[in-house]
C-alpha positions as CSV (number, residue, x, y, z in Angstrom):
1,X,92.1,76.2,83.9
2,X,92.6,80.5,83.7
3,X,95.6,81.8,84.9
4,X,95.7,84.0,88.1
5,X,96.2,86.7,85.7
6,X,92.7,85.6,83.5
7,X,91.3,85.1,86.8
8,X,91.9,89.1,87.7
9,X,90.6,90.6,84.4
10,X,87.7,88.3,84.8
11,X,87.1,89.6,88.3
12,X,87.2,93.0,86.5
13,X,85.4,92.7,83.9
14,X,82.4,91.5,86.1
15,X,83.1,94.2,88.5
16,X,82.6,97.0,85.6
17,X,79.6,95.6,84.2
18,X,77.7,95.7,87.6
19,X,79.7,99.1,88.5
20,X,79.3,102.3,85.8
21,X,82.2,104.4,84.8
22,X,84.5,106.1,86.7
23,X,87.4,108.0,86.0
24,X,90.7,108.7,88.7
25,X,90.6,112.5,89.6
26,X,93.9,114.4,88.9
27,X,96.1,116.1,91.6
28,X,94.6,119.2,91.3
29,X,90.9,118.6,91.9
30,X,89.6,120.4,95.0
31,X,90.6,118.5,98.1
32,X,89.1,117.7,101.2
33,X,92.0,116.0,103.5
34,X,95.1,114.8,102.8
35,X,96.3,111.5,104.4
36,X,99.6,110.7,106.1
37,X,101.3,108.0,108.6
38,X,102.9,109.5,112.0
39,X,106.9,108.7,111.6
40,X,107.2,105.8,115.2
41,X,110.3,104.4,116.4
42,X,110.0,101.5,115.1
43,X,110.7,102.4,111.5
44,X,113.5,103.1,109.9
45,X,113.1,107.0,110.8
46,X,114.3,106.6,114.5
47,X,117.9,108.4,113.5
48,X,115.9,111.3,112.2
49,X,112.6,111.0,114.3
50,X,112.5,114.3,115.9
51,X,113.4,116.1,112.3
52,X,110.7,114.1,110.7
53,X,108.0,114.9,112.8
54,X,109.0,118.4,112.9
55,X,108.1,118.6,109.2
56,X,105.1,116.8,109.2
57,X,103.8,119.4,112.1
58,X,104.6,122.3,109.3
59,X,103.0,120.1,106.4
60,X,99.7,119.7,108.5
61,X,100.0,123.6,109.0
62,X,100.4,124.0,105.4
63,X,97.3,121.9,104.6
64,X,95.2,123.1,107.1
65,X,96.2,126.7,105.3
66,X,94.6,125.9,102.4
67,X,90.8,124.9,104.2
68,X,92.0,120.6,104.1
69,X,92.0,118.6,106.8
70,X,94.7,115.7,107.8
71,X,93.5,111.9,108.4
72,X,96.3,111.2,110.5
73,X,97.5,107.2,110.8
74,X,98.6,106.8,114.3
75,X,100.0,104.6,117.0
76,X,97.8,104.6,120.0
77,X,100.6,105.4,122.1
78,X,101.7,108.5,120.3
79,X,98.5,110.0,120.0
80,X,99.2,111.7,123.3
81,X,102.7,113.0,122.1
82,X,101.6,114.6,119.2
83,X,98.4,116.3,120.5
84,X,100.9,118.1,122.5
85,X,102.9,119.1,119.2
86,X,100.0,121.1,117.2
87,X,97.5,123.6,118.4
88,X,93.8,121.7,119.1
89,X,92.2,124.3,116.4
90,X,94.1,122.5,114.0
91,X,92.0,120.2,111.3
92,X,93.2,116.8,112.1
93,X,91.5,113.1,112.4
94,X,93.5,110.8,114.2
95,X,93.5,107.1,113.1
96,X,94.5,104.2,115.3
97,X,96.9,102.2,113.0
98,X,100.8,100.6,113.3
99,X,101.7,101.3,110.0
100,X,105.0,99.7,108.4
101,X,106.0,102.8,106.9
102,X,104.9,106.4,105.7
103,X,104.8,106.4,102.3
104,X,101.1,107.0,101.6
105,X,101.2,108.0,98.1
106,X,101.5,103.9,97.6
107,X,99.2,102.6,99.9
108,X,96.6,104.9,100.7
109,X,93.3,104.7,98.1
110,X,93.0,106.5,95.2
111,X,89.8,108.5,94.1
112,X,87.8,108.4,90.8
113,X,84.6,110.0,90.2
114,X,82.1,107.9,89.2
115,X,78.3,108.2,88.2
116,X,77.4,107.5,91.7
117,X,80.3,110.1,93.4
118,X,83.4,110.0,94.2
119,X,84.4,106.7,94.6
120,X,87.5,105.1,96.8
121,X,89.8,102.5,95.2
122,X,92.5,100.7,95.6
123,X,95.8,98.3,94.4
124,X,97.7,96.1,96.6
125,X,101.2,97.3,97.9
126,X,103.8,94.8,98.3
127,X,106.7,97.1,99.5
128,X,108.0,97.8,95.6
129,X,108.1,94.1,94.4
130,X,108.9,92.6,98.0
131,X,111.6,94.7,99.1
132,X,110.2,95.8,102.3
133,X,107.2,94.2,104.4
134,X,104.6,96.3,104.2
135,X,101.8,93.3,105.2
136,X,99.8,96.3,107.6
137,X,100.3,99.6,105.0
138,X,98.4,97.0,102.7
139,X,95.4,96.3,105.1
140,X,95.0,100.2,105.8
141,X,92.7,100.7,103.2
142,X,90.3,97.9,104.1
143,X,90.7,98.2,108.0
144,X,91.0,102.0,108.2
145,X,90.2,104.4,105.7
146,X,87.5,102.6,104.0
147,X,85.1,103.4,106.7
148,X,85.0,107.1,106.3
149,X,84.4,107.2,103.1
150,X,80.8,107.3,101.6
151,X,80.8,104.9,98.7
152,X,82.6,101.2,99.7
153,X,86.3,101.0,98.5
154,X,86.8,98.7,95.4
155,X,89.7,96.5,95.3
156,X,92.1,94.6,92.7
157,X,94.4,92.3,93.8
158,X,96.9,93.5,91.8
159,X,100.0,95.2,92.5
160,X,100.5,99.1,91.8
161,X,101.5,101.9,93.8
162,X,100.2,105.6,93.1
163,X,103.2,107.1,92.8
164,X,103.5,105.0,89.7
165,X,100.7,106.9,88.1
166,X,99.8,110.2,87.2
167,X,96.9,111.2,85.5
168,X,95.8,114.6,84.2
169,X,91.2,115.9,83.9
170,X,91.5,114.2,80.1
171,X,92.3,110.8,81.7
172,X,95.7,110.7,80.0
173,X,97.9,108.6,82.7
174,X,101.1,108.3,82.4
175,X,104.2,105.8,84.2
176,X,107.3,104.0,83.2
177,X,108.4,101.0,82.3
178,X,111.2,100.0,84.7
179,X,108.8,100.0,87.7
180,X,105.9,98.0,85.7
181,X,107.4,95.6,84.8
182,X,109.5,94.5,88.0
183,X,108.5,90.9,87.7
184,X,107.9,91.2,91.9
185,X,105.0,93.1,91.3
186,X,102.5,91.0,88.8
187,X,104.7,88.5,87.4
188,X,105.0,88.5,83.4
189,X,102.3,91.5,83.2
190,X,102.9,93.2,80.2
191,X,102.6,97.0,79.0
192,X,99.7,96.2,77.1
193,X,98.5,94.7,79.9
194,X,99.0,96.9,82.1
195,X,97.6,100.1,79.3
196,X,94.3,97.9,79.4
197,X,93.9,97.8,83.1
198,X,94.4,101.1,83.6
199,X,91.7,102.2,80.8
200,X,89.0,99.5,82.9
201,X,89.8,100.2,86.4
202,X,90.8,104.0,86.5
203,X,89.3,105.1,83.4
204,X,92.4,106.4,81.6
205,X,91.3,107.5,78.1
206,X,95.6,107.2,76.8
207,X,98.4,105.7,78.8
208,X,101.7,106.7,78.1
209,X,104.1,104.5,80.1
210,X,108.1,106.0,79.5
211,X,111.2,104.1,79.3
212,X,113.8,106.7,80.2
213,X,114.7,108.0,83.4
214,X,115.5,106.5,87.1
215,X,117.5,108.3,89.9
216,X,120.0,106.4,91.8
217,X,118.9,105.2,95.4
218,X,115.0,105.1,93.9
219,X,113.5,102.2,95.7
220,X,110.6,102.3,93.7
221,X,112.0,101.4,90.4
222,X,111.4,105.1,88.9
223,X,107.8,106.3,89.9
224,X,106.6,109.0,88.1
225,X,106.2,111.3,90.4
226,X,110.0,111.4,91.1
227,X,110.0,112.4,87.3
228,X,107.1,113.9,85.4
229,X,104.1,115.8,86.8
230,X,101.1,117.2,84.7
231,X,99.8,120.7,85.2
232,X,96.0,121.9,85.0
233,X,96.7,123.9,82.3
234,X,98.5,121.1,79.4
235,X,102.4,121.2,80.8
236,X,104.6,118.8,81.8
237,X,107.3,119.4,84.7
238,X,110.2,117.1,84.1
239,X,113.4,116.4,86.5
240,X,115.6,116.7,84.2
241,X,119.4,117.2,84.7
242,X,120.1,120.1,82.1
243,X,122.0,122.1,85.1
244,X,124.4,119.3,85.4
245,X,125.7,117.6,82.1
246,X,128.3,115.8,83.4
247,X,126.4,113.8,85.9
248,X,125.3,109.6,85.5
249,X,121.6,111.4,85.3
250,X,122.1,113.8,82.4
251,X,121.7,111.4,79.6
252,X,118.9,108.9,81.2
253,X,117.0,112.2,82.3
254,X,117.7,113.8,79.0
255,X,116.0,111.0,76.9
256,X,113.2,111.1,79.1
257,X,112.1,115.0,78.5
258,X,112.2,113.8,74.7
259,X,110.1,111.5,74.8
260,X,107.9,113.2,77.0
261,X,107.9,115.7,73.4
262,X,107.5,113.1,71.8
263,X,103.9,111.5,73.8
264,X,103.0,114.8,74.6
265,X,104.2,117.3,71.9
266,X,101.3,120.1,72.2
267,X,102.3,120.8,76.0
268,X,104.7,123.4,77.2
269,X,107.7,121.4,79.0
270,X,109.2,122.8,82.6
271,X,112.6,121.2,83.2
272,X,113.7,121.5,87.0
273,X,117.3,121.3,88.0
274,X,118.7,117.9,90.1
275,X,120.4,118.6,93.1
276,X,123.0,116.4,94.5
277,X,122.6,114.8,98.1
278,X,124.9,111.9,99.8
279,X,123.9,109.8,102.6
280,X,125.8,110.1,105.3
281,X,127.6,106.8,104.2
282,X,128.4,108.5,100.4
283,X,125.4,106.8,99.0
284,X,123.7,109.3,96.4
285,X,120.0,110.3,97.6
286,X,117.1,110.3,95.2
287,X,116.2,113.7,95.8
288,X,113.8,115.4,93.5
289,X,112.2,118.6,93.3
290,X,109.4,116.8,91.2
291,X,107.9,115.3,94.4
292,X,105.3,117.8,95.3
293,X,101.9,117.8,96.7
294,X,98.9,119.9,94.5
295,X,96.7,121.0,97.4
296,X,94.3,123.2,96.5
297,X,95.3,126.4,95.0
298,X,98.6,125.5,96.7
299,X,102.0,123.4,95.2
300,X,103.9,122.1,98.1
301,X,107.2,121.8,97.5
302,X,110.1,120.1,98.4
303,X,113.4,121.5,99.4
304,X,116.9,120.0,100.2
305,X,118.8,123.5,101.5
306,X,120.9,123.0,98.0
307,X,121.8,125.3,95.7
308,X,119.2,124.4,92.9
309,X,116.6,125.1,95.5
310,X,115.4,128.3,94.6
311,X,115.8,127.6,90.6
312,X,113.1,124.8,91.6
313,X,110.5,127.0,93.0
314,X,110.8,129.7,90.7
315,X,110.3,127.1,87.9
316,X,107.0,125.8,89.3
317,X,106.0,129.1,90.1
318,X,106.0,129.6,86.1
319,X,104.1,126.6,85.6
320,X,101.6,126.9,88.2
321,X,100.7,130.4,87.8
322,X,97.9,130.1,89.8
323,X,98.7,128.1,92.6
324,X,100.7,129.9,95.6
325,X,104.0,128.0,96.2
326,X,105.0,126.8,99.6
327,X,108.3,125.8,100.3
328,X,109.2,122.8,102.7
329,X,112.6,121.8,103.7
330,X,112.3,117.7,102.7
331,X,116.1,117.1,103.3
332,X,115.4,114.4,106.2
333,X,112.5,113.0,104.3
334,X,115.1,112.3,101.1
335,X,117.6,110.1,103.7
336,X,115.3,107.4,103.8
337,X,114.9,107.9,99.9
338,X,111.1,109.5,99.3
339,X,110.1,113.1,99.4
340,X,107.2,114.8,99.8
341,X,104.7,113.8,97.4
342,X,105.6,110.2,98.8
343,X,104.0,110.6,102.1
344,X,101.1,111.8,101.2
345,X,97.7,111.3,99.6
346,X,95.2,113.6,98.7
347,X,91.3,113.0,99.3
348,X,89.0,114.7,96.7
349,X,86.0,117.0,98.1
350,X,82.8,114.6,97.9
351,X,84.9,111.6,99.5
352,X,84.4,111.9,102.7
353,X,81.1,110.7,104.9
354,X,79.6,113.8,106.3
355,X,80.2,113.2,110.0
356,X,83.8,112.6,109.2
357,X,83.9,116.3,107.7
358,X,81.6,117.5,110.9
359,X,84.6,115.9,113.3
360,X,87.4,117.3,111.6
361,X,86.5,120.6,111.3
362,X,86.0,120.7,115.3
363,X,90.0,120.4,115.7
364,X,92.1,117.7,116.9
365,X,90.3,114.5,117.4
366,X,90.4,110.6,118.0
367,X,87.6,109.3,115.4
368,X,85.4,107.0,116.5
């Protein structure tokens, strides 16, 4: 009898041949709406609720700047609330949904073109290895946001979160191995495994998956987008910890920008500073300034109100030249251990169903 694991690839390998190729989009391909999850009481953001909402407002600004729209999960009983809190002119879709959490970047669908368009796919997401319940962020895809999109979502029943992944327009996708291989996610799944997968499902033409570099308080068991992030034009942005060498970070970090030479040696390498942030109980905060949002010709950044702030953005001002850079204080986003890039998820022009475009450019709106 085939393993569960047999059992998956064969389920894949049937899906590609009646499916043709298609390849996950990178960050910076033009967007249509990015997606995010309301902050509700009933999370673990009611000490900071009023803050946290506060900041989503000016990220919805932000995005709406750069001609994007927001799909918008939402409790029904907070739809009222926040219709109040943003001006009706303002491009957003609001989505009935009681989501566990909103860290988007690891539930919500990814995108890959494909010979048919752009096509809506997905992992599961089991709260990194069965931390956290996440039972409903799981069903979102399937119950929610699969019905505005033109092509059907495909699904793979196993474990992965997009912020474990980053991909550049050559299909080269990178993660790490600490986060991979958590035996919570798929069991013994190896690298090679895992390399394989990616090539099928998302169309990766390399995979370089790196062994160095975690930050302390990371739930997520070092996601790559806490540590490297591709540019359009062949760089790498690392959080590294050259400004502080006597930290826990500096040597972990420190490997990790040389192997990143090492995988990636033709690209130019941006090394942002690490801020240091406590919990108001003295636990250290993951906070990184490598948790941005590509959005059109925008980088939106995270901020903490440290003192490495403005090194950050004048780094990723050098290597996004031609991207503006916009600024957004993250500091109550980083006490319950994500950032910006973490709560949201970007939707690819083309993904959309034409209607849904046609509603959310008339303003604030309930779909349906």
């Amino acid at each position: 009898m085939p393993n569960d694991y047999n059992r998956r690839q064969l389920q894949l390998v049937l899906e590609m041949m009646m499916t043709t190729s298609r390849r996950l989009l990178p960050e910076w391909a033009p967007q249509e709406a990015v997606i995010l999850a309301w902050p509700h009481a009933d999370t673990d953001w009611a000490p900071w609720l009023e803050q946290a909402r506060s900041l989503y407002i000016e990220l919805i600004h932000a995005i709406n700047q750069a001609d994007c729209g927001v799909l918008l999960l939402i409790r029904e009983g907070d739809m009222a609330d926040f219709q109040r809190r943003v001006n009706s002119t303002d491009k957003v879709l609001l989505l009935k949904a009681n989501p566990n959490d909103t860290w988007l970047r690891d539930y919500g669908f990814l995108t890959c073109q494909s010979e048919q368009g752009m096509q809506p796919v997905e992992y599961q997401f089991n709260g990194w290895g069965n931390k956290f319940d996440a039972s409903r962020d799981n069903r979102a895809n399937r119950e929610i946001l699969a019905q505005l999109c033109k092509l059907p979502l495909i699904s793979t029943d196993i474990v992965a979160e997009g912020g474990a992944l980053e991909i550049d327009a050559d299909g080269h996708l990178l993660s790490t191995s600490l986060c991979l291989l958590n035996p919570e996610r798929n069991g013994q799944m190896s690298l090679d495994d895992y390399r394989a997968q990616f090539k099928q499902y998302l169309g990766a033409s390399q995979v370089s998956i790196f062994e160095n570099g975690h930050l302390e308080g990371d739930d997520t068991d070092g996601h790559i987008d806490t540590l490297v992030r591709f540019t359009p034009d062949q760089g790498l942005v690392i959080q590294s910890c050259y400004n502080r060498p006597d930290d826990g970070h500096f040597a972990g970090l420190q490997a990790l920008v040389e192997e990143c030479r090492q995988a990636l040696p033709q690209h130019q390498i941006f090394e942002l500073p690490l801020p240091v942030i406590f919990s108001d109980e003295g636990d250290r905060l993951p906070a990184s300034y490598a948790n941005y949002l590509i959005n059109n010709q925008q980088v939106l950044c995270p901020i903490y109100g440290q003192p490495e702030d403005q090194l950050a953005l004048d780094l990723l001002a050098k290597a996004y030249p031609a991207h503006k850079i916009v600024a957004l204080d993250c500091a109550v986003l980083v006490q319950q251990y994500g950032s910006l890039h973490c709560i949201s998820m970007q939707v690819p022009q083309g993904t959309l169903k034409d209607e849904v475009i046609a509603q959310l450019r008339k303003g604030v709106s309930v779909y349906g």
